[in-house]
LUMFI-758428 format. One line per 3 residues: for each residue z negated, x negated, y negated of N, C-alpha, C. Coordinates in steps of 0.05 Angstrom, whole numbers, plus 5000, padded with zeros to 4 digits. Example, Ala and Ser with C-alpha at 12.3 -4.5 7.8 and 13.67 -1.06 7.14 Angstrom:
REM LUMFI-758428
4844:4736:5114:4844:4754:5090:4844:4736:5066  4858:4743:5045:4857:4727:5021:4843:4742:4999;
This chain:
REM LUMFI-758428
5952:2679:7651:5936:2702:7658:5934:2704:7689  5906:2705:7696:5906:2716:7728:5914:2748:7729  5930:2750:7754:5932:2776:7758:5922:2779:7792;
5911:2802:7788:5896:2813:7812:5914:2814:7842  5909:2811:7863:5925:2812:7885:5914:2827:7906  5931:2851:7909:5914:2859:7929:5945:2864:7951;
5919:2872:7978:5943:2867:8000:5966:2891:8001  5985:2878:8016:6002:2897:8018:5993:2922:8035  6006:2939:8036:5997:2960:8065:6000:2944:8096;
6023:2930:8094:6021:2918:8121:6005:2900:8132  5988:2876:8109:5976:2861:8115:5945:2872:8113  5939:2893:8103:5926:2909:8106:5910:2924:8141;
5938:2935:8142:5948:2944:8170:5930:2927:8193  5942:2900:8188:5932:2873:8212:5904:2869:8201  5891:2879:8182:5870:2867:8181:5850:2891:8187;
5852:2915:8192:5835:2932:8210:5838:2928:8237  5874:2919:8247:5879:2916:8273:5867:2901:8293  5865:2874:8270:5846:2856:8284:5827:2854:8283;
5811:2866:8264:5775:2875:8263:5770:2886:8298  5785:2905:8297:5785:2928:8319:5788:2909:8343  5812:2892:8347:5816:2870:8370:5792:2850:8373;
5783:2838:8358:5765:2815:8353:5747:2813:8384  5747:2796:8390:5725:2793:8408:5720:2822:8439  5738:2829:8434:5749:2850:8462:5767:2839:8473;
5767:2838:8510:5789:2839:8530:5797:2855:8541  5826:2848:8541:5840:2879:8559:5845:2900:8548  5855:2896:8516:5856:2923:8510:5889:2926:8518;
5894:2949:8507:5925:2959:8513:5928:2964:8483  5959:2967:8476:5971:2963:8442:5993:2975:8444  6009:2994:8432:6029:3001:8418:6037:2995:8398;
6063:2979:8401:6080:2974:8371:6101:2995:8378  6094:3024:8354:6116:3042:8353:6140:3034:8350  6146:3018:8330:6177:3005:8319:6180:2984:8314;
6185:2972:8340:6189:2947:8345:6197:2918:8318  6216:2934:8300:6230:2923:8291:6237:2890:8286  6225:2874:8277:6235:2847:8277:6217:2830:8286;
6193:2847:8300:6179:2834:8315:6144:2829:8306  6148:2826:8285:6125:2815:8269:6096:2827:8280  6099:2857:8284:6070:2871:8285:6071:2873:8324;
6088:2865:8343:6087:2860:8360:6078:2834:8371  6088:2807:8354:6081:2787:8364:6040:2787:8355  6041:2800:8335:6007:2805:8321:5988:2813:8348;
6003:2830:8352:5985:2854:8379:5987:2838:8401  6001:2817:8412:6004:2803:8433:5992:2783:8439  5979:2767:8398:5958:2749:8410:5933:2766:8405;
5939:2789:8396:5906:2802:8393:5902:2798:8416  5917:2819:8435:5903:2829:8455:5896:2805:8482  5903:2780:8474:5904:2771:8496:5911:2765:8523;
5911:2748:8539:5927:2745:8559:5920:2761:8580  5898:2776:8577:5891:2797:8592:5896:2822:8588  5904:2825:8567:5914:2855:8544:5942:2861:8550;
5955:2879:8541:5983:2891:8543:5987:2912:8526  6012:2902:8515:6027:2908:8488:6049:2918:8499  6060:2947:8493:6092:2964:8499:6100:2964:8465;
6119:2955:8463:6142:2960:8433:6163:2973:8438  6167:3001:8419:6194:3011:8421:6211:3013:8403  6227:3012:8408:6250:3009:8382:6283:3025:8405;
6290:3039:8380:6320:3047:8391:6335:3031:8392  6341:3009:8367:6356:2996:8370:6351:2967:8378  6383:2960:8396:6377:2936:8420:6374:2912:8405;
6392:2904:8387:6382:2884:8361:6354:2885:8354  6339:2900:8355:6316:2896:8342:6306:2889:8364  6304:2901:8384:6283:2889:8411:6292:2863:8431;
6317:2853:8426:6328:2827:8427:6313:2801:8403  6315:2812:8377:6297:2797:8361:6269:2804:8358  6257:2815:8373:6224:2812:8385:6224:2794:8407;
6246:2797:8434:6243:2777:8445:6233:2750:8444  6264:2751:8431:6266:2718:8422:6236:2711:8403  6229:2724:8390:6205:2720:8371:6177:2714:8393;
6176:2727:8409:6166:2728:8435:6161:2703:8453  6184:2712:8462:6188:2676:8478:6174:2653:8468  6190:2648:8444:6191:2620:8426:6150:2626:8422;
6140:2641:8421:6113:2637:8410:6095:2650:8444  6113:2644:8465:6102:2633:8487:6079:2666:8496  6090:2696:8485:6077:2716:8490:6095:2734:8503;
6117:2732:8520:6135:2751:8526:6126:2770:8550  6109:2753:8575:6095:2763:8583:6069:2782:8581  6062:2780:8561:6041:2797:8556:6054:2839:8543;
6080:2830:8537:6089:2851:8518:6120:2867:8544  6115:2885:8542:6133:2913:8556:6155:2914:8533  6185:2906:8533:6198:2922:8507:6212:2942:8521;
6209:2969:8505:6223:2985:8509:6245:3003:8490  6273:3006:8499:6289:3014:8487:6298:3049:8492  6275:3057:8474:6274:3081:8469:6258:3093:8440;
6257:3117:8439:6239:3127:8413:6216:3132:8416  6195:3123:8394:6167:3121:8396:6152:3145:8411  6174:3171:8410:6168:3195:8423:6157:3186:8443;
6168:3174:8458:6169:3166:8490:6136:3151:8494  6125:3138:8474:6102:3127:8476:6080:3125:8491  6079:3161:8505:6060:3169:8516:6060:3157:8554;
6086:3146:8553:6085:3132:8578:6064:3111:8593  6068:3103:8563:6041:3069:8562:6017:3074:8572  6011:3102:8568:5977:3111:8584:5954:3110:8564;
5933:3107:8569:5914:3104:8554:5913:3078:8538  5913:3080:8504:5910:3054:8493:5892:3053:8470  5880:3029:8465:5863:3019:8444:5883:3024:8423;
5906:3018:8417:5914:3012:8385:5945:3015:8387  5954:3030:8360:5982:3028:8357:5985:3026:8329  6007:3017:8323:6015:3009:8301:6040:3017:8291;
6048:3036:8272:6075:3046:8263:6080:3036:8239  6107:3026:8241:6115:3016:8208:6132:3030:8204  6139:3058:8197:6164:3070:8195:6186:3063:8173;
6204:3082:8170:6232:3072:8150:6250:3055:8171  6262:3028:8158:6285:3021:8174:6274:2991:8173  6294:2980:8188:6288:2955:8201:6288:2933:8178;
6269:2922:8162:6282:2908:8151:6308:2882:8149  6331:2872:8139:6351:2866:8152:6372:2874:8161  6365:2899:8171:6382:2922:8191:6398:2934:8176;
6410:2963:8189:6422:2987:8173:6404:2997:8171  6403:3007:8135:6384:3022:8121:6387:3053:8124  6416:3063:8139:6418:3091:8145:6406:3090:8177;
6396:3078:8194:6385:3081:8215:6348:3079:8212  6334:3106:8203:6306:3105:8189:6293:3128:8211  6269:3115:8216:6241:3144:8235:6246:3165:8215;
6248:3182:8224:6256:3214:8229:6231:3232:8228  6222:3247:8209:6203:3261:8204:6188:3271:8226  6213:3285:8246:6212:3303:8273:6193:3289:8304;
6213:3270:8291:6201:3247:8312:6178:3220:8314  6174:3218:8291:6156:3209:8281:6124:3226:8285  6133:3259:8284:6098:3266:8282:6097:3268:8309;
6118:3275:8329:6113:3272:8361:6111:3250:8368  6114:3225:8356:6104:3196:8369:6067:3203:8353  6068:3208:8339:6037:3214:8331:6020:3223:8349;
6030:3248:8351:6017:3275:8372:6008:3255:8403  6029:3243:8410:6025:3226:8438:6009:3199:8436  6010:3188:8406:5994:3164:8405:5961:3165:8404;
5955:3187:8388:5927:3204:8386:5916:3213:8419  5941:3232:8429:5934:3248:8458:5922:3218:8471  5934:3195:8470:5927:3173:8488:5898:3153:8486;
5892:3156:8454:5880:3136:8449:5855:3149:8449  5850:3115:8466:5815:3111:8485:5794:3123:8456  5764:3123:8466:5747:3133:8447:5742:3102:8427;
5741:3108:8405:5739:3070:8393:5761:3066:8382  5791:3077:8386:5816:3068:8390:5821:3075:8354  5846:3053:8356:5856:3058:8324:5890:3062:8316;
5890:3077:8304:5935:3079:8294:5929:3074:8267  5946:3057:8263:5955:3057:8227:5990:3058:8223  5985:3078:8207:6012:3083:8202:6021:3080:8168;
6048:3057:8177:6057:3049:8146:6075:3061:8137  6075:3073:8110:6096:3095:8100:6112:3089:8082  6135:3090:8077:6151:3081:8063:6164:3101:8041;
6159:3113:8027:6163:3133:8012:6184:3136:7993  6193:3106:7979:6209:3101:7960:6242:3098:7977  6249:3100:7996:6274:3108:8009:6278:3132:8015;
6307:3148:8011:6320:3170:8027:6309:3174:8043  6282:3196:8052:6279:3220:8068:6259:3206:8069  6246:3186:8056:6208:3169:8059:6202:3180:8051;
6201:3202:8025:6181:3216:8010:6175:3236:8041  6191:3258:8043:6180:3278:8060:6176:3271:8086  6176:3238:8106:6161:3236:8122:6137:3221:8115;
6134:3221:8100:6101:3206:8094:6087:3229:8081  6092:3253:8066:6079:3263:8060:6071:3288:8088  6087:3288:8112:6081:3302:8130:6067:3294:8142;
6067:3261:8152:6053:3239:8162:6018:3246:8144  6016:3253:8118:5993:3258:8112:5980:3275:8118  5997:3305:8121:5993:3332:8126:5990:3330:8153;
5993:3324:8166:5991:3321:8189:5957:3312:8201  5959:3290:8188:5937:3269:8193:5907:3295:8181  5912:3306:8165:5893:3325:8158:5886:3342:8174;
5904:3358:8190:5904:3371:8208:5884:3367:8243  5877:3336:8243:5867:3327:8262:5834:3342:8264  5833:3343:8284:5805:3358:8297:5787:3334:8290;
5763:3340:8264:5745:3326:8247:5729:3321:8267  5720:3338:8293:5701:3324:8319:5707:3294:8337  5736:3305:8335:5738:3278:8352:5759:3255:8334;
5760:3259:8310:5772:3235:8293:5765:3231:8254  5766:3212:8257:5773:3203:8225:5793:3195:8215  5801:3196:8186:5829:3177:8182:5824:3177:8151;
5829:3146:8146:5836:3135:8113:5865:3141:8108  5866:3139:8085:5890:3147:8063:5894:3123:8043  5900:3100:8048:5906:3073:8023:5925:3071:8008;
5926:3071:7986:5952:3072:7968:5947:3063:7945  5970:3052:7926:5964:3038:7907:5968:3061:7883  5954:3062:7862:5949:3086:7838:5969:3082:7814;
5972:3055:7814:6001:3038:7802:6012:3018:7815  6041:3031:7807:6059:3006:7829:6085:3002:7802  6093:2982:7808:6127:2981:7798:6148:2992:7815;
6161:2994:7801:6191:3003:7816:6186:3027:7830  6208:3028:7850:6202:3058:7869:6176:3058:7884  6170:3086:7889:6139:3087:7902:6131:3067:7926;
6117:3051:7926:6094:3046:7942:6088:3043:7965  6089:3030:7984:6086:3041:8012:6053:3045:8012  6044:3058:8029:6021:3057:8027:6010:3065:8055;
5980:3068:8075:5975:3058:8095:5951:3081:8105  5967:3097:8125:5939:3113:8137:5924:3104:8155  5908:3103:8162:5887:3095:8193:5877:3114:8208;
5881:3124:8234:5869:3140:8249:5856:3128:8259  5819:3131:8269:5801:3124:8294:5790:3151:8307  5786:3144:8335:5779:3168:8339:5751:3163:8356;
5738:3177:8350:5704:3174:8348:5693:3160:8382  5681:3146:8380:5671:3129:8401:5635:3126:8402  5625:3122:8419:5594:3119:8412:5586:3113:8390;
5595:3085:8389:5589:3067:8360:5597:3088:8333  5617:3091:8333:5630:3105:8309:5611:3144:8307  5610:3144:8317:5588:3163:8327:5564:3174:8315;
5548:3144:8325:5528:3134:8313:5532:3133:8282  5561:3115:8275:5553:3116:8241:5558:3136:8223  5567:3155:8241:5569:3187:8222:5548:3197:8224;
5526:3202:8241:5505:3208:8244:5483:3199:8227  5486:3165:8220:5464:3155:8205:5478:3160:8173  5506:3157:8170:5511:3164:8141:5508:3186:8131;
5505:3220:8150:5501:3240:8138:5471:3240:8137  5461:3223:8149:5427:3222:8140:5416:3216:8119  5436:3199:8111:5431:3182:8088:5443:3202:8060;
């Protein structure tokens, strides 16, 4: 029997990321949580050798193994690590794209997880920053201790955004096995182009 495959939320994630990167220089990138590297070393060849990528992560283990992940794939220069909480985000300045994988590190301690509190103020600052065009996707982890009620705030939240100057998807699977699902929001916030295609679809 074939069975259907569809992507995960994270590989999902990279595949709006890099729609959005494709064929642009110089953008700027946020990896909220650093963690083992993966969605930082992604953003580092997006953005190119002209682009710049900040990753934060609390813990030093994790931004030691971005390094090294880094180095070895010859992008360390392009990427800022910083050892602090995503709160802090708003330092980076104006950026094209961020990317949050919340919950815990995979590998790691599973009692060290993004924090409801702090999680919607790395939001609040990633939105305040991002250029017109710009995109956040945020991955939610729901089936761990205290994932249900930051992903469902993470939704409530995302609703709350001023409909003039943003959009945002909601992806999730309708059946899953086992514990719930991670599943994948997208914020853009309206740019000429994007603009334009709200304009011609309410015409339509």
């Amino acid at each position: 029997m074939i069975r259907p495959r569809f992507p995960r939320a994270t590989e999902l994630a990279h595949a709006w990321v890099g729609d959005r990167l494709r064929g642009r220089v110089g953008m700027r990138a946020v990896d909220a949580t650093a963690g083992n590297g993966h969605d930082t070393e992604f953003l580092a060849r997006g953005v190119g050798p002209e682009g710049r990528v900040f990753a934060y992560d609390v813990q030093a283990e994790a931004l030691e193994t971005t390094r090294r992940r880094l180095e070895a794939a010859g992008l360390l220069e392009r990427v800022g690590l910083r050892l602090a909480s995503h709160e802090e985000l708003g330092e980076a300045g104006a950026i094209d794209i961020a990317m949050f994988n919340l919950g815990y590190c995979p590998g790691g301690d599973k009692h060290l997880v993004t924090r409801t509190d702090s999680t919607l103020r790395a939001l609040e600052a990633a939105t305040a920053g991002l250029n017109p065009g710009g995109l956040v996707t945020v991955v939610c982890y729901p089936g761990h201790p205290g994932g249900g009620e930051e992903a469902d705030a993470v939704v409530a939240w995302t609703r709350r955004l001023d409909a003039r100057r943003f959009r945002a998807m909601h992806c999730s699977m309708l059946l899953a096995q086992g514990e719930a699902a991670p599943f994948l929001v997208g914020i853009e916030r309206f740019g000429p182009t994007l603009k334009r295609a709200a304009r011609s679809a309410a015409v339509r």
